[in-house]
N, C-alpha and C positions, 0 to 999 in steps of 0.2 A: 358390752354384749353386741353382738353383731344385728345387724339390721335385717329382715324378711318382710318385704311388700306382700309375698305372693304363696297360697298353697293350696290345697287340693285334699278335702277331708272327705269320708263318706259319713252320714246319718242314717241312722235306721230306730225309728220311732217303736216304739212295743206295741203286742197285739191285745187287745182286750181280751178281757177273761169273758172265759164261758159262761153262760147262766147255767142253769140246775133244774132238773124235775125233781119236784122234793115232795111228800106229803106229812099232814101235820100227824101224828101218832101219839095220843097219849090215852091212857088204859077205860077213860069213862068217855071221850071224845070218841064214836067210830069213826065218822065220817068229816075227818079234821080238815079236808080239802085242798090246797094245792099251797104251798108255804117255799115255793124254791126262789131263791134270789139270784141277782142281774148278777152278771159279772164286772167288775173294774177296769175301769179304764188306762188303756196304757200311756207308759210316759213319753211326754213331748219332746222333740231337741228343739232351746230356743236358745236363741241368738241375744247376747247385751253388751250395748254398747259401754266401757268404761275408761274413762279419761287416766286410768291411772296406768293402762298397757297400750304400748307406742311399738309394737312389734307383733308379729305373728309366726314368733318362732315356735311357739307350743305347738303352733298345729303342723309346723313340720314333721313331730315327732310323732305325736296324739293321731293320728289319721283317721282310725278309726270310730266313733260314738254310737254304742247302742244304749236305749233306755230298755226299763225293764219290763217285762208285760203287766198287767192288771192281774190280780185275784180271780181265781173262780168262784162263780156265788156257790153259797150253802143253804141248807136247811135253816125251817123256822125264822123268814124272811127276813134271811142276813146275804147282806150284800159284797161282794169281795170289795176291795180295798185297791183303791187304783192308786200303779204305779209314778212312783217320783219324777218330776220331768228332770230331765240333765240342759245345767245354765251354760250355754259356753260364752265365755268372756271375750270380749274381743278389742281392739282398739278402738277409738273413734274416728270415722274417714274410712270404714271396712265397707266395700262393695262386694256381695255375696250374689253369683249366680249360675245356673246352672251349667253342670261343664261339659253336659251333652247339646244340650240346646240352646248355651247361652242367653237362656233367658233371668232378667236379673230379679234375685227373687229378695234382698235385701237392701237398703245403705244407709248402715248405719251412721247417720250426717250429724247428733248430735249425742252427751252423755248422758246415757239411761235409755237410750230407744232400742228398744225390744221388738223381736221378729220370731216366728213360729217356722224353723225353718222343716222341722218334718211333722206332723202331728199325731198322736197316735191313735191306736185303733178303739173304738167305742164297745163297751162293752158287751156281751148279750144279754139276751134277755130273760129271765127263768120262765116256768111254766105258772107260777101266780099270774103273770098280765095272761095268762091265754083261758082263764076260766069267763065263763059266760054261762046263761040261764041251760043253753042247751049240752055244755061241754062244763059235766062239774066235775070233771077228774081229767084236765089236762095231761098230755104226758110231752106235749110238745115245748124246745127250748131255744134259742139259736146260740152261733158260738161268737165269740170275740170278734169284731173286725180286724185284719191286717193292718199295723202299722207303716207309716209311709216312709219309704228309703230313696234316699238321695244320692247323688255322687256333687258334688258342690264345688267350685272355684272360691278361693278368697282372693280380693284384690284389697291393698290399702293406698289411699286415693288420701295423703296426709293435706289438713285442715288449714290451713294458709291465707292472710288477704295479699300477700305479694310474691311473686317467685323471681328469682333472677337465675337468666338465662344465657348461656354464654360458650365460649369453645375451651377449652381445658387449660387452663395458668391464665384466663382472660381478668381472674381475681374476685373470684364472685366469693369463696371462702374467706381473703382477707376483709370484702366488704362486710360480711357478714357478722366477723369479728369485731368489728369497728365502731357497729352499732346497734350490738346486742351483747349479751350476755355468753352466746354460744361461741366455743372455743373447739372449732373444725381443726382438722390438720392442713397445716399450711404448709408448701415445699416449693422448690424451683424445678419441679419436674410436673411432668400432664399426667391429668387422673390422680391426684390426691385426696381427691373427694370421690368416694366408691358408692356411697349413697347418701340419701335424702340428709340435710343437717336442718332441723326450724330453729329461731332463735325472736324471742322476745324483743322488740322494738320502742321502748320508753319513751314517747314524746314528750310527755310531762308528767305529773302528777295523774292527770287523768284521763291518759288519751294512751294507748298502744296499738301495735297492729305486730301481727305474726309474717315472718319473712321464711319464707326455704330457698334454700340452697340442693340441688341437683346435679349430679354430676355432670360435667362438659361435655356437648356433641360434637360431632368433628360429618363432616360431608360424608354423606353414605350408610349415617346410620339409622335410616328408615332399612337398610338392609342388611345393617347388623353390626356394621363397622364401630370401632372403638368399644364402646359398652352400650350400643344401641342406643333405642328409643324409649328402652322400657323402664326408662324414671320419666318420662313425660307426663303419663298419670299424675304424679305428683301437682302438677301444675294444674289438672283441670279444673280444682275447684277455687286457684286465685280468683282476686279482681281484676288484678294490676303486674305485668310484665315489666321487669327492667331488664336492658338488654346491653350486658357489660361489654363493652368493646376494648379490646386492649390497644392503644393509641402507640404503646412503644415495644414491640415484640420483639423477642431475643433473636429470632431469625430475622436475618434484614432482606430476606427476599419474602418477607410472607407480603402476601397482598390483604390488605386491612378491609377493605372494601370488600374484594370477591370472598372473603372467609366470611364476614357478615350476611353479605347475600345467601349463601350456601346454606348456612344453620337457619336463618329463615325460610327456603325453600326447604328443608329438611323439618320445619315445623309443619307448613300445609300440610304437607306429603300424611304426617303422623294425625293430624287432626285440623279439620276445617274452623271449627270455632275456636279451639285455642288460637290459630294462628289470628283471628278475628276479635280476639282477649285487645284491650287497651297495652300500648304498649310502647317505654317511652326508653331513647337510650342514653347510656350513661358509658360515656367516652374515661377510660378510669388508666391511671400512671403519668397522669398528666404532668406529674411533677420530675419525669424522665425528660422533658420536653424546653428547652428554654426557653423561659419566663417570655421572652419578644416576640417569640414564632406558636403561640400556642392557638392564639384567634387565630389567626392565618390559616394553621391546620386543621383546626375542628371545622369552620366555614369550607374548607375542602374537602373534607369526610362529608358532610351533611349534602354538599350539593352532588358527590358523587351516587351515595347511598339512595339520593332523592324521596327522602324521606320529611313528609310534613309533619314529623311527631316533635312533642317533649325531647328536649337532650338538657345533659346535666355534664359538669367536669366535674371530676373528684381523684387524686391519688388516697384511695382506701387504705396506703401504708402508713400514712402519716395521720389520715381525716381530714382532708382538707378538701372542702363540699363536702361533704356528708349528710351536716346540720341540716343545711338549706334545703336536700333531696330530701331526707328524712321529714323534714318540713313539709313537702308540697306533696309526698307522697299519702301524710296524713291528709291533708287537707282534701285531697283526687277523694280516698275513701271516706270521709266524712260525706263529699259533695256529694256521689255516688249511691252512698247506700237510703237514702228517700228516694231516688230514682226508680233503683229496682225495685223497692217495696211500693212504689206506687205502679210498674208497668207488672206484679205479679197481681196486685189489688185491680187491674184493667183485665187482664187476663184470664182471672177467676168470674169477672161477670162477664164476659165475652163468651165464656164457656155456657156459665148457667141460662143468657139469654139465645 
């Protein structure tokens, strides 16, 4: 099935029902008094998060959602019947916001988190609430409130602790393969990976972390070049960047250096805190390289790049480092995540005092 990050639904929530001037009427009662009921409340569109849809193709099609209105109240203080709310399903990692005023009005970050994305109208009111000592024969009632209508943005923002980032055949699909489960298309051309791929990460019996795979950026596409920027989202909600550098390119004039600089300045460009994401690289085809000249040239990438990060060697076609990354990459999030939960537990009473 094909992949969809992105779509554009409209909502429109129901109106409540009317209340009713009613009076009571029966043959030895004259004066039965005011017996109209409220009107029903209209149905909601609400928003659920569920683990088991990894796509948001439906709502390419589906665009539209209207719930249904409320009941009119009736006689002999019966109340209408409020309208069913409509559940829309959606993936988990769905960012919902508004698509006139981008304001972000859902995100869906875990499975089962529910959002009320239009609400509907309350019902009215009958003329029973409007009797009082000096008004015993109400005739007054109001009507239904309007339901609330939306035009809405989906965005899906896939759930990840690692993402690997890279220029197109740099090998992020065969690493991917390597060591996990997930089985991307692999080819000796650029752009074989058209969208997002996650894949399962098994360190042992009880330890995993989630990895995606994104298609390759190439210089320029903060302005649209190659397949843009618009899988970058994918990445915002990693921990951890690995940044695959191809050590043996099949053009011998590529420069290895200025294409790495390029896709990192092509990250700021797209987002300031991603590109401020931890982020460690992985020098990968190492085994294109002989075995006597391989320190010699990693030590010369590193001090050209002039980068004080993590680096790792691996040729991903065979697995050879893999283990050991896959190793310290747990161990990064393991260390990591008391971190965060202790500077989110700082920040929550930072706030409160």
């Amino acid at each position: 099935m094909k992949f969809f990050d992105e779509a554009r639904i409209e909502v429109h929530a129901g109106k409540g029902g009317d209340g009713v001037a009613s009076f009571r009427r029966e043959k030895f009662v004259p004066r039965g008094g005011p017996d109209g009921g409220d009107g029903g409340r209209g149905g909601s569109i609400i928003a659920v998060a569920d683990r088991n849809i990894n796509t948001l193709i439906d709502y390419r099609y589906a665009r539209i959602h209207r719930a249904k209105n409320g009941q009119k109240g009736m006689g002999s203080d019966c109340y209408g019947r409020a309208a069913d709310d409509i559940i829309l399903r959606m993936p988990v990692g769905t960012v919902i916001s508004d698509a006139d005023s981008g304001e972000i009005v859902a995100d869906l970050a875990h499975d089962g988190a529910r959002e009320v994305l239009a609400k509907g109208g309350a019902g009215g009111l009958g003329n029973l609430h409007f009797k009082s000592s000096i008004n015993r024969a109400p005739r007054q009632f109001t009507h239904g409130e309007p339901g609330v209508s939306r035009y809405l943005k989906l965005e899906l923002k896939v759930l990840a602790d690692v993402g690997l980032l890279g220029l197109p055949n740099a090998g992020k699909s065969t690493l991917i393969r390597a060591i996990s489960a997930a089985r991307p298309k692999v080819a000796d051309y650029p752009f074989t990976t058209l969208h997002p791929n996650l894949g399962v990460v098994r360190v042992d019996d009880n330890r995993s972390f989630v990895v995606a795979d994104i298609p390759g950026l190439i210089e320029g596409a903060a302005e649209g070049a190659g397949l843009g920027h618009q899988f970058l989202r994918h990445l915002a909600r990693t921990r951890l960047l690995l940044h695959i550098i191809d050590v043996a390119p099949v053009d011998p004039a590529a420069d290895i250096v200025r294409d790495a600089k390029a896709l990192i300045r092509e990250l700021r460009k797209y987002d300031e805190a991603l590109y401020r994401k931890p982020r460690w690289l992985v020098f990968n085809k190492i085994d294109m390289i002989p075995e006597a000249e391989r320190e010699k040239r990693i030590k010369a990438l590193l001090r050209q790049l002039g980068a004080k990060r993590k680096s790792y060697t691996i040729a991903a076609i065979n697995g050879e480092g893999c283990r050991p990354l896959v190793y310290a990459v747990m161990d990064h999030l393991q260390t990591d995540a008391p971190r965060k939960t202790a500077e989110r537990r700082k920040a929550k009473v930072d706030a409160a005092t």
